[in-house]
N, C-alpha and C positions, 0 to 999 in steps of 0.2 A: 470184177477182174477176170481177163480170160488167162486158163490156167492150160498152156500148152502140155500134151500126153504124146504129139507125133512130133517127132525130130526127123531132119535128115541130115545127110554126110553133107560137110563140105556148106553147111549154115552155122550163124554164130549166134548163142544163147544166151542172155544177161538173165543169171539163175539166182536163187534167194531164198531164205529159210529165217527163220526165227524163234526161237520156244514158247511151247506152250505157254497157252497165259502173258506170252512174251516175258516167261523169268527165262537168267541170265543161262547162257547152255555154257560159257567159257567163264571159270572160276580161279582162275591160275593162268599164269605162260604156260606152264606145264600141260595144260587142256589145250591151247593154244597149240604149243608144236605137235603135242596129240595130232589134232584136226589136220593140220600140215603133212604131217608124216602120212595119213590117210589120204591125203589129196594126192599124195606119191605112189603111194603102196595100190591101194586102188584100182588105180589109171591102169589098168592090166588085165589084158585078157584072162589070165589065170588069176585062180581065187586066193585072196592074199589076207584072209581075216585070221589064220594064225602067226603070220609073218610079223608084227608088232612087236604081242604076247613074245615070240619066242625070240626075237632080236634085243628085247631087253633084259630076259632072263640070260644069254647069253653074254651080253656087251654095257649092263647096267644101262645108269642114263641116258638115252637119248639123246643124238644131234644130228644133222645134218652130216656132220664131218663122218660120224662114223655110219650113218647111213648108206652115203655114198662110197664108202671104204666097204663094207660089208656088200652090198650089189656088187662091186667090180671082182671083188675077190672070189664072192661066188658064183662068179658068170652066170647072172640072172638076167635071161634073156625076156627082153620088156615089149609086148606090144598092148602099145597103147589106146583106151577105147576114145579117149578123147582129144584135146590138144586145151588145155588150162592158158588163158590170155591175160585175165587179170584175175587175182583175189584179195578178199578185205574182210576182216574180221573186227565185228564190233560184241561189245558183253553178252547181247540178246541176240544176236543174228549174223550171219554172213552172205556175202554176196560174189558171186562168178561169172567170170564171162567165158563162154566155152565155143568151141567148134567143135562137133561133132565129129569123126573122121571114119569112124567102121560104125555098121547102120543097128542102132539099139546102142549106141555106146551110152548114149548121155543116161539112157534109163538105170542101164546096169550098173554106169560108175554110180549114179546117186544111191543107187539102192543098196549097195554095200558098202559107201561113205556113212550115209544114214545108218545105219545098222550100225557098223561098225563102231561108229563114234557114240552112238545113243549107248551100246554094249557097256562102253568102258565107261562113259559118265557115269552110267545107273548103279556100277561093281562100286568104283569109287566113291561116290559118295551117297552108298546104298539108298536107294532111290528105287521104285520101279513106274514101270507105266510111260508115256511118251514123253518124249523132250521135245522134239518139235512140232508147229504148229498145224499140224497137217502135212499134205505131200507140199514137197517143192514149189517153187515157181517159178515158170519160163517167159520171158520176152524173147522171140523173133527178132537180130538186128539188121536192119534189111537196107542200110543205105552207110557208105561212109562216115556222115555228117554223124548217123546216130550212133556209130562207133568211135568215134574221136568219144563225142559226149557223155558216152557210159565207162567210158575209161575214164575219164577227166571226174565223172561221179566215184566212181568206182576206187580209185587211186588216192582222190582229192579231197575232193566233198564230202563224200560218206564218212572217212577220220575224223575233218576239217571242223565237223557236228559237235568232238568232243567239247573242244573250246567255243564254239560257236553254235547251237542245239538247233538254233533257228535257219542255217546256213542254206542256199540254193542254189548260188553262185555266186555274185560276189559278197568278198567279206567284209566286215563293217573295217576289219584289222587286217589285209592283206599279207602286209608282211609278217605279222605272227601267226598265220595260218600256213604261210609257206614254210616259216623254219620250220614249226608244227609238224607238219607232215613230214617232214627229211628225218626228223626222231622219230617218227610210229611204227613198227616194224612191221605191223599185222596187214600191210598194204603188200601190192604189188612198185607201189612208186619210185622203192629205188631200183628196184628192177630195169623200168626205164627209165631212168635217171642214167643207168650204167652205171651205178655206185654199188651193186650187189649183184652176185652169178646167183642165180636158182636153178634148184634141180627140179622144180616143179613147173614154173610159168617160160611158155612159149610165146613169143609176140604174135605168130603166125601172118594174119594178112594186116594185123594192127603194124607191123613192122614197116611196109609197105607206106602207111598212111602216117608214120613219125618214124621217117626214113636214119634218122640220129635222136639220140639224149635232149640235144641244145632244140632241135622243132618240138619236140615232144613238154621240155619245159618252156619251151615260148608260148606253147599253146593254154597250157594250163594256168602259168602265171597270166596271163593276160584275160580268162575267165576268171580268176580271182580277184583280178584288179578291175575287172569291170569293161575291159579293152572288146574284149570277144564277149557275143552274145552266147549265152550257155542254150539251149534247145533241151528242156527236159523231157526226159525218157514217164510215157505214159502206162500207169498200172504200175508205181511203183510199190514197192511192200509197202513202203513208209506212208501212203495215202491213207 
């Protein structure tokens, strides 16, 4: 597998990680919105690894709500290294699709996600040594066709595994694969669905290519029912 190191502005990455040994790096929701909140916190030209630690000691638990209540209040002005298009979070691994936007962003948001998140896993459930399975890994998305399709993996597919391990594209159950996914929350899919605001995920040029909710679930139901032929993305993790 080629293991992209050079990024530029203004290209879109389908990124990937796994743990070590492929044991499980997400133990909990709790790890979960962790990882989330770092996908936010992050994204930021300024260094945001005690902004976490100290938002919980202040605000207790953790959410969204009062994440985004806590930025606005503190006039925390955001520039962003990246632009987040989809994410998916499975037990052993995660998967992103990113644009780059300022030049070194993608290196620098992962290396402080990474860090960050490995930090608190290891405090937590005292552990030392890596969680994940080496650096990152990048795919180059270099054509529409293979941007619909790493969303439609990304979104779809990659959950779709829970119930279905053996899943590619279509499903042997269709429609229990659809509800399926509308319950999983660790996607970006109801994102575009329109059924959920994120303060994380930007459709950016994906938006353009599932110009509504209703193209964007046509296209996907119709890869899960076998309608549209799926084009799988080469070098995946899961190979």
């Amino acid at each position: 597998m080629s293991i992209l190191r050079s990024f530029e502005p203004k290209r879109v990455y389908h990124i990937f990680n796994r743990g070590v040994e492929k044991r499980d790096i997400f133990l909990s929701d709790g790890d979960r919105w962790r990882f989330l909140q770092g996908l936010y916190l992050f994204n930021n030209e300024d260094a945001s690894t005690n902004l976490l630690y100290r938002l919980e000691q202040e605000k207790g638990k953790m959410h969204f709500g009062i994440l985004r209540e806590y930025m606005k209040k503190a006039r925390v002005e955001r520039m962003p290294l990246v632009r987040i298009m989809a994410d998916c979070l499975k037990p052993n691994h995660f998967h992103l699709l990113i644009e780059e936007i300022q030049e070194g962003g993608i290196s620098r948001f992962m290396q402080k996600l990474g860090t960050g998140y490995a930090g608190y896993f290891n405090r937590k459930y005292e552990r030392v040594g890596s969680l994940f399975q080496g650096p990152f890994r990048a795919v180059e998305i270099k054509t529409d066709d293979q941007l619909r399709y790493i969303i439609t993996y990304i979104n779809v597919i990659n959950p779709g595994q829970e119930l279905e391990p053996e899943l590619k594209s279509v499903a042997q159950d269709p429609e229990e694969i659809l509800r399926f996914i509308e319950s999983y929350p660790w996607s970006t899919h109801l994102e575009y669905l329109g059924k959920r605001n994120s303060i994380i995920a930007d459709n950016g040029v994906a938006g353009e290519l599932f110009a509504t909710s209703k193209k964007y679930k046509a296209f996907v139901t119709d890869i899960i029912r076998g309608k549209q032929k799926f084009i799988p993305q080469r070098n995946s993790l899961l190979e």
